[in-house]
VMD Tcl script that builds the backbone (N, CA, C; Angstrom):
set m [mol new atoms 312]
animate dup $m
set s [atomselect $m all]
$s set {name element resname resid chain x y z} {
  {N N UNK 1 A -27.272 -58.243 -3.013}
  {CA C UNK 1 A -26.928 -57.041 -2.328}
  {C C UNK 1 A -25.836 -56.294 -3.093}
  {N N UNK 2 A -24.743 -56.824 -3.638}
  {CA C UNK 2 A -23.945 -56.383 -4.545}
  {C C UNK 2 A -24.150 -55.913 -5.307}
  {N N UNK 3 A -25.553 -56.728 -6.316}
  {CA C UNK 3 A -25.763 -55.621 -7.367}
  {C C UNK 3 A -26.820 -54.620 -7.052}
  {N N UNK 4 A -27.477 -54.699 -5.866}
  {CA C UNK 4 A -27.793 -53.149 -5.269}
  {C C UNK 4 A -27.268 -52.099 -5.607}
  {N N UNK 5 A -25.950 -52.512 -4.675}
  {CA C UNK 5 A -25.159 -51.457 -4.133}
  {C C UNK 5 A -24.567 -50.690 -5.536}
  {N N UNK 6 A -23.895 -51.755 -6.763}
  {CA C UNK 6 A -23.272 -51.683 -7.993}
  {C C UNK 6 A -24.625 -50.475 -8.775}
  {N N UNK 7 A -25.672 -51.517 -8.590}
  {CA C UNK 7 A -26.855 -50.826 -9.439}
  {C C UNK 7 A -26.596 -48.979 -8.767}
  {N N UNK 8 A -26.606 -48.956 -7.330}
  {CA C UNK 8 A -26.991 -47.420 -7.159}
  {C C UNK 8 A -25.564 -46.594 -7.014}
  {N N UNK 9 A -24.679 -47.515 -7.036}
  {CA C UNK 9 A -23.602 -46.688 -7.324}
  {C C UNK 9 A -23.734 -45.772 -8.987}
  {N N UNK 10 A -23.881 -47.084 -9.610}
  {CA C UNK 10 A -23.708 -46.919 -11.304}
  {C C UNK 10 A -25.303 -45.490 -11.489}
  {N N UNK 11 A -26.409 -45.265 -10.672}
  {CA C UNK 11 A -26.956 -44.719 -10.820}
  {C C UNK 11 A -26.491 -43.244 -9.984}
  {N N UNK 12 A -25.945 -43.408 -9.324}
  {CA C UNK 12 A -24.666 -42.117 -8.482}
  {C C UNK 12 A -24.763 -41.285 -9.668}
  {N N UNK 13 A -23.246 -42.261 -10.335}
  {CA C UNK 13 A -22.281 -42.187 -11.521}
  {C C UNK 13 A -23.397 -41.416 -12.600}
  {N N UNK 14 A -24.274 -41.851 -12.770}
  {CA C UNK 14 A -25.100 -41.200 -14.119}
  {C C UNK 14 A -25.530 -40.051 -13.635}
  {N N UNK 15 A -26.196 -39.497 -11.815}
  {CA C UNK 15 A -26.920 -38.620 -12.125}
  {C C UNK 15 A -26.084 -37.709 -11.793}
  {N N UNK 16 A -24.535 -37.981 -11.117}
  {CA C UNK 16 A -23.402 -37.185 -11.188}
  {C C UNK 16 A -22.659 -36.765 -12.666}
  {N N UNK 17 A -22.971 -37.673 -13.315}
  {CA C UNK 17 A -22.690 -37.192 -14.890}
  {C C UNK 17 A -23.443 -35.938 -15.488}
  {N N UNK 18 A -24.857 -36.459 -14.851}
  {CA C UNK 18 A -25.574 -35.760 -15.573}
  {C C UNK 18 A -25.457 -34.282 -14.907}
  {N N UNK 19 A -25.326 -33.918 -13.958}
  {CA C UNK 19 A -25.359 -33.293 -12.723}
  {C C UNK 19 A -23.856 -32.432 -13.381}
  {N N UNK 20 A -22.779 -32.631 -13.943}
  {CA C UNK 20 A -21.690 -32.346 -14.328}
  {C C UNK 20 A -22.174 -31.843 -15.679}
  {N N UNK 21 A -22.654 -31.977 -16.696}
  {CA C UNK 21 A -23.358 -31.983 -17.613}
  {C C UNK 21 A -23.776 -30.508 -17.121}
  {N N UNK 22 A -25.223 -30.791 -16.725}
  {CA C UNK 22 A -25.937 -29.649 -16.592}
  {C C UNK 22 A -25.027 -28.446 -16.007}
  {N N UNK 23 A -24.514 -28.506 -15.210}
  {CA C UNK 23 A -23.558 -27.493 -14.351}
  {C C UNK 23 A -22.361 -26.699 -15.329}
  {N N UNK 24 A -22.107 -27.724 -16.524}
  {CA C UNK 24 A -20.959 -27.349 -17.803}
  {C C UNK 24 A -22.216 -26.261 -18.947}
  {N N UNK 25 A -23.206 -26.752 -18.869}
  {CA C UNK 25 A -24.027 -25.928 -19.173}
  {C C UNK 25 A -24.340 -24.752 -19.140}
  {N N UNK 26 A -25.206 -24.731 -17.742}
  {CA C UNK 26 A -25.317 -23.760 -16.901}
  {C C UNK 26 A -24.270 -22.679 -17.086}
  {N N UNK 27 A -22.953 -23.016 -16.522}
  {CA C UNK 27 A -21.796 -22.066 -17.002}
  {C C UNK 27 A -21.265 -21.560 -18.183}
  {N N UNK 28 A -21.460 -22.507 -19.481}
  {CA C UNK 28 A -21.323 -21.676 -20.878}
  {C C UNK 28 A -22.441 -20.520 -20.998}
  {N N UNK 29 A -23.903 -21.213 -20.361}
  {CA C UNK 29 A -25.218 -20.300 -20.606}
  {C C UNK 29 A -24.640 -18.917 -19.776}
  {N N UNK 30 A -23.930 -18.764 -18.426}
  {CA C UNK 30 A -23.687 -17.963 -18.271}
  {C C UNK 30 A -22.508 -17.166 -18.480}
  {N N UNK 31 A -21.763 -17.695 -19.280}
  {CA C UNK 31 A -20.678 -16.872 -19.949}
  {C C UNK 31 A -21.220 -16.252 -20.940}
  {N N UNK 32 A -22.207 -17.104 -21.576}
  {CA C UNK 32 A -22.604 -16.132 -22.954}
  {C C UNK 32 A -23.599 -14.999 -22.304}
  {N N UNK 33 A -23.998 -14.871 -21.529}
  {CA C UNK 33 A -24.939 -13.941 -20.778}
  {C C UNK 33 A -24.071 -12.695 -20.791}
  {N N UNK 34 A -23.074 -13.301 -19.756}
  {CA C UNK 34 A -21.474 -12.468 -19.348}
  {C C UNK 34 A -20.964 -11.539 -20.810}
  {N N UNK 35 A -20.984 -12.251 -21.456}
  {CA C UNK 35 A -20.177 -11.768 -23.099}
  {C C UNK 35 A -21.382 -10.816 -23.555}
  {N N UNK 36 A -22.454 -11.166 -23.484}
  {CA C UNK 36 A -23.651 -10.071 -23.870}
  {C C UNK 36 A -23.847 -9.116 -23.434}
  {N N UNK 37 A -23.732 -8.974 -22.162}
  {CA C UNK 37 A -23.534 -7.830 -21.036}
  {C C UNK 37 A -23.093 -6.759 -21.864}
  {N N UNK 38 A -21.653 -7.805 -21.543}
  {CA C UNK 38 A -19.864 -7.020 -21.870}
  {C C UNK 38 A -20.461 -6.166 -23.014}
  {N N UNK 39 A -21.103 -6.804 -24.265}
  {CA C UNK 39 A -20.831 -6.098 -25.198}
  {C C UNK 39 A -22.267 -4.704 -25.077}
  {N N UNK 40 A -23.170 -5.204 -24.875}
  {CA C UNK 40 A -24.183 -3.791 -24.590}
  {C C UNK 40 A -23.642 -2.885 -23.359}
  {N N UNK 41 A -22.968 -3.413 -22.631}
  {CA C UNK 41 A -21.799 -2.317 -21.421}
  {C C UNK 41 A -21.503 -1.322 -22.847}
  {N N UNK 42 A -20.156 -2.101 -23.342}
  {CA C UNK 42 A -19.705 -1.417 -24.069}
  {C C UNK 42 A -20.573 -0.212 -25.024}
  {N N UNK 43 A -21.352 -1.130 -25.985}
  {CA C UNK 43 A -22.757 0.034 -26.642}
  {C C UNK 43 A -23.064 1.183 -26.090}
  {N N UNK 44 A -23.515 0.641 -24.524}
  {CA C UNK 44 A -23.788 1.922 -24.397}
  {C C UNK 44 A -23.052 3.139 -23.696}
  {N N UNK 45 A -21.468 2.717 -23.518}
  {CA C UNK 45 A -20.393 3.484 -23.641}
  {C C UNK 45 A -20.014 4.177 -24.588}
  {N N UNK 46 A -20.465 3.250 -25.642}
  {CA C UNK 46 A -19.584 3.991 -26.826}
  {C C UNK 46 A -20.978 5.065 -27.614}
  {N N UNK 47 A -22.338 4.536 -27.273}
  {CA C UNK 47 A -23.367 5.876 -27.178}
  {C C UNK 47 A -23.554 6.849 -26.834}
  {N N UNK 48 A -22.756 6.971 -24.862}
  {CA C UNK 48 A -22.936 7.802 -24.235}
  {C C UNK 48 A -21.889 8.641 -25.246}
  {N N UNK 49 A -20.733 8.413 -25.229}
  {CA C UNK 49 A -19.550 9.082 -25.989}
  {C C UNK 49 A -20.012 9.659 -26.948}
  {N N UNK 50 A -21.063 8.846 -27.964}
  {CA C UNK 50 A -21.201 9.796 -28.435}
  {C C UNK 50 A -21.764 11.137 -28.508}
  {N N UNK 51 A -22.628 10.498 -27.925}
  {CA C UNK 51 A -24.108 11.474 -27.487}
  {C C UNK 51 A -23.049 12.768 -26.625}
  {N N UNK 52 A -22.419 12.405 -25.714}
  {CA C UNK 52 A -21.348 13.974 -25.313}
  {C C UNK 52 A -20.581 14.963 -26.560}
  {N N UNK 53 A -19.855 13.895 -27.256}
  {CA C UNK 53 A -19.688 14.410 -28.405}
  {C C UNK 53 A -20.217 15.417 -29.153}
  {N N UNK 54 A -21.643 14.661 -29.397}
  {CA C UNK 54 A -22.452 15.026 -30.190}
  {C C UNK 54 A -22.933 16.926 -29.350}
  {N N UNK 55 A -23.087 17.107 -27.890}
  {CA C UNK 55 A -23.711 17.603 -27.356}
  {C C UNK 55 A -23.186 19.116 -27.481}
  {N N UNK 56 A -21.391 18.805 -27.626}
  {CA C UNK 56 A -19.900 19.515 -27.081}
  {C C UNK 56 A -20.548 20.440 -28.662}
  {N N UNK 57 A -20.372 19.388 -29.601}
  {CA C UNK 57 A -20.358 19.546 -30.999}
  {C C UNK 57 A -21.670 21.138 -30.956}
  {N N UNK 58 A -22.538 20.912 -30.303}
  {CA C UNK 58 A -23.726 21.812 -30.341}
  {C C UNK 58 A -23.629 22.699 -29.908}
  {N N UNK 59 A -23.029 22.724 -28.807}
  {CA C UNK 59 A -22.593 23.853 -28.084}
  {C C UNK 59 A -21.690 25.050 -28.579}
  {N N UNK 60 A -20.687 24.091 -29.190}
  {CA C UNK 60 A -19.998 25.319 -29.983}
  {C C UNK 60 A -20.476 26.013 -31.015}
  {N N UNK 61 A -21.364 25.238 -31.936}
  {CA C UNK 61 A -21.891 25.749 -33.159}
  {C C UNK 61 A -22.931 27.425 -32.562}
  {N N UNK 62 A -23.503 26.799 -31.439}
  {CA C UNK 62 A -24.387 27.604 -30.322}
  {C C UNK 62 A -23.562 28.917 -30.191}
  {N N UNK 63 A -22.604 28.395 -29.694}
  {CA C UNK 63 A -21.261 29.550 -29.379}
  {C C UNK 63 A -20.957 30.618 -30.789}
  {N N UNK 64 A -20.669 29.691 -32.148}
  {CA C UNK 64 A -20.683 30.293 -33.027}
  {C C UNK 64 A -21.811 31.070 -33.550}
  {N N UNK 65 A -23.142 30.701 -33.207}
  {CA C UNK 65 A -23.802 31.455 -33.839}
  {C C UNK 65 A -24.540 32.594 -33.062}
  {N N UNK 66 A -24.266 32.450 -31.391}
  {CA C UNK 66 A -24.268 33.686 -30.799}
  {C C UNK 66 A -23.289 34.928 -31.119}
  {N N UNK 67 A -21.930 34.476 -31.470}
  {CA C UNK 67 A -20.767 35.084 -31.706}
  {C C UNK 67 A -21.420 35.946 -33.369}
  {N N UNK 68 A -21.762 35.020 -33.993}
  {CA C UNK 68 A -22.375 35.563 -35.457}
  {C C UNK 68 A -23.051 36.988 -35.315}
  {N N UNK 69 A -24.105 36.463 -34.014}
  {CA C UNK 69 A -25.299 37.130 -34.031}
  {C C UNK 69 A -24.822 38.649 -33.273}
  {N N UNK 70 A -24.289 38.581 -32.468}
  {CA C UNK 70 A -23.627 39.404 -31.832}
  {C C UNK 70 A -22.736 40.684 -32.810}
  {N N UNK 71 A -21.922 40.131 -33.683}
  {CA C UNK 71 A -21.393 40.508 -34.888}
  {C C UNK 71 A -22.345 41.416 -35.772}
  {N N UNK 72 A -23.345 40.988 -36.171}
  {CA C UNK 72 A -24.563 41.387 -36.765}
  {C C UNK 72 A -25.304 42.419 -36.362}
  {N N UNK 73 A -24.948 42.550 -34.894}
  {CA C UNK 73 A -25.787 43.285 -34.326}
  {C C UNK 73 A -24.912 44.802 -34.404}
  {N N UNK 74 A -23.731 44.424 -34.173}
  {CA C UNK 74 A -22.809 45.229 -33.997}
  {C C UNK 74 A -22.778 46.327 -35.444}
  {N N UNK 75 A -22.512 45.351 -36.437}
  {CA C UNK 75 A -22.627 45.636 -38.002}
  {C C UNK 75 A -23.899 46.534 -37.796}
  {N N UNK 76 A -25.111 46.379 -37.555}
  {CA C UNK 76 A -26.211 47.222 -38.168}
  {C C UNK 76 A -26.169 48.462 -37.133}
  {N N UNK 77 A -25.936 48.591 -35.818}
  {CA C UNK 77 A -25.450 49.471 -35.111}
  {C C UNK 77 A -24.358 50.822 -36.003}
  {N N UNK 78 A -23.610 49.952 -36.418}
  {CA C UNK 78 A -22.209 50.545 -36.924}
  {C C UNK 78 A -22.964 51.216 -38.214}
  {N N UNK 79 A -23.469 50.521 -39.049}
  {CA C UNK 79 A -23.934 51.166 -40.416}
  {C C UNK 79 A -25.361 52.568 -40.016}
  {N N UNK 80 A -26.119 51.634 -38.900}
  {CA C UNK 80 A -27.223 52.714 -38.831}
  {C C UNK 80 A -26.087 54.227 -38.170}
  {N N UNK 81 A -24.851 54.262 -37.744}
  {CA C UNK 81 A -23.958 55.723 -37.096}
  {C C UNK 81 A -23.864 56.015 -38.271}
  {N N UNK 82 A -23.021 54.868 -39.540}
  {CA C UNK 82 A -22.634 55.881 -40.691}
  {C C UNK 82 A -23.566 56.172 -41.403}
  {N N UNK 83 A -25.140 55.962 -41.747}
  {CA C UNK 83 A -26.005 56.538 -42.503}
  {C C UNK 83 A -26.365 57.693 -41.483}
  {N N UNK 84 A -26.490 57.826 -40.623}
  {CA C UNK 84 A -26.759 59.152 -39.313}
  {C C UNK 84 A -25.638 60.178 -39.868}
  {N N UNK 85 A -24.416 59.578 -40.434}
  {CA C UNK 85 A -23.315 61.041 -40.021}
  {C C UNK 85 A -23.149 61.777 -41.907}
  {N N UNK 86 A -23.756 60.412 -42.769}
  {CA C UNK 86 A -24.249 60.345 -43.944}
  {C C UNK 86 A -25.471 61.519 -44.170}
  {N N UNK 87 A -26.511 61.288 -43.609}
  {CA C UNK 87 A -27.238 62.433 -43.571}
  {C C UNK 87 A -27.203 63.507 -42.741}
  {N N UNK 88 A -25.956 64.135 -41.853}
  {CA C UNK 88 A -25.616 64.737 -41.463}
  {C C UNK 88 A -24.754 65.889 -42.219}
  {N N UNK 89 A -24.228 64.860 -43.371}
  {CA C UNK 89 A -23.322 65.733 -44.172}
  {C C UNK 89 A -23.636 66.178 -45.470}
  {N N UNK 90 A -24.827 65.404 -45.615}
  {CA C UNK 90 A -25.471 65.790 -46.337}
  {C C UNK 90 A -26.413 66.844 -46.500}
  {N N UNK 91 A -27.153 67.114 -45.212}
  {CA C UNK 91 A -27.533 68.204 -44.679}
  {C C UNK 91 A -26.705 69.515 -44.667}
  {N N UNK 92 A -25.571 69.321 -44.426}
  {CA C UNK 92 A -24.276 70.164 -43.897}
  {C C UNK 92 A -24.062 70.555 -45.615}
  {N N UNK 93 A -24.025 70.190 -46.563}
  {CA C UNK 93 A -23.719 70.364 -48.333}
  {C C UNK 93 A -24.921 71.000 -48.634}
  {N N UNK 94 A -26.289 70.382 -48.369}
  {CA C UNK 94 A -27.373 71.136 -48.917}
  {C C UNK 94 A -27.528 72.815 -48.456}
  {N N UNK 95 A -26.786 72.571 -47.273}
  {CA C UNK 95 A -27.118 74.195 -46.753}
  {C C UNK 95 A -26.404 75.117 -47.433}
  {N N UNK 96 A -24.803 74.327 -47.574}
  {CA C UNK 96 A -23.963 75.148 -48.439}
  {C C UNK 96 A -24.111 75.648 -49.586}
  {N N UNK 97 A -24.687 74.559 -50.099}
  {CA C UNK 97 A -25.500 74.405 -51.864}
  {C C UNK 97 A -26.820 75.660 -51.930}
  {N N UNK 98 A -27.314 75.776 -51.124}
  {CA C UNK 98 A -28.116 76.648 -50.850}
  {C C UNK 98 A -27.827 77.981 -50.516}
  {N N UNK 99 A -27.026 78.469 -49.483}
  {CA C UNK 99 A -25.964 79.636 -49.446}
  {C C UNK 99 A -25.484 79.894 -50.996}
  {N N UNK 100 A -24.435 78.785 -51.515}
  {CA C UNK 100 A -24.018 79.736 -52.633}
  {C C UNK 100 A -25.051 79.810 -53.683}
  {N N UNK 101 A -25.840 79.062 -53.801}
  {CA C UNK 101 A -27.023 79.657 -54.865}
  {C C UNK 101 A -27.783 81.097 -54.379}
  {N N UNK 102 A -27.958 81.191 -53.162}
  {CA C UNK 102 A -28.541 82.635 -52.520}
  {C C UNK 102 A -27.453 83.677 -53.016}
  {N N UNK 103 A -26.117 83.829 -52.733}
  {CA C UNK 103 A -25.313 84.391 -53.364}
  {C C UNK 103 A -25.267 84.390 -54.937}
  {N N UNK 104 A -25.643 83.727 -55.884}
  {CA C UNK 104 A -25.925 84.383 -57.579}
  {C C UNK 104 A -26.294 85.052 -57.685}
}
mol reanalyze $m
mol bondsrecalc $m
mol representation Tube
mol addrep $m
């Protein structure tokens, strides 16, 4: 009866070992899970960041090249008045040019 009891103690002892074992396991397996997370958390923090970055970055260039375009527009506006006041005065000389030649 003693060594029953010894036998299923000592078999306790092993499948509590083992049982301790697996459970020390189990918990590294899920720390490294934990640590993997952590670090694709992070990834895709430091993606999103960029990707805003990246977005801000577009926007302004956007900004700049409406601002360009705007500019441009302004410019050919401005040049098409001075070729208008260009052949205005030119008109205004030919007539003159014409008067004093009628007068020779």
């Amino acid at each position: 009866m003693k060594k029953l009891i010894l036998s299923s103690m000592f078999a306790l002892a092993m499948l509590g070992g083992c049982h301790q074992k697996q459970l020390a396991q189990q918990k590294a397996e899920a720390n490294k899970a934990r640590e993997m997370a952590e670090k694709q958390a992070l990834k895709a923090e430091r993606s999103a960041l960029l990707a805003k970055l990246a977005e801000q970055k577009a926007q302004k260039q956007l900004q700049i090249a409406e601002r360009a375009r705007q500019e441009a527009i302004l410019a050919a506006k401005t040049a098409e008045m001075l070729q208008k006041q260009c052949e205005a005065q030119n008109r205004v000389l030919l007539e003159k040019v014409a008067k004093l030649e009628k007068k020779k």
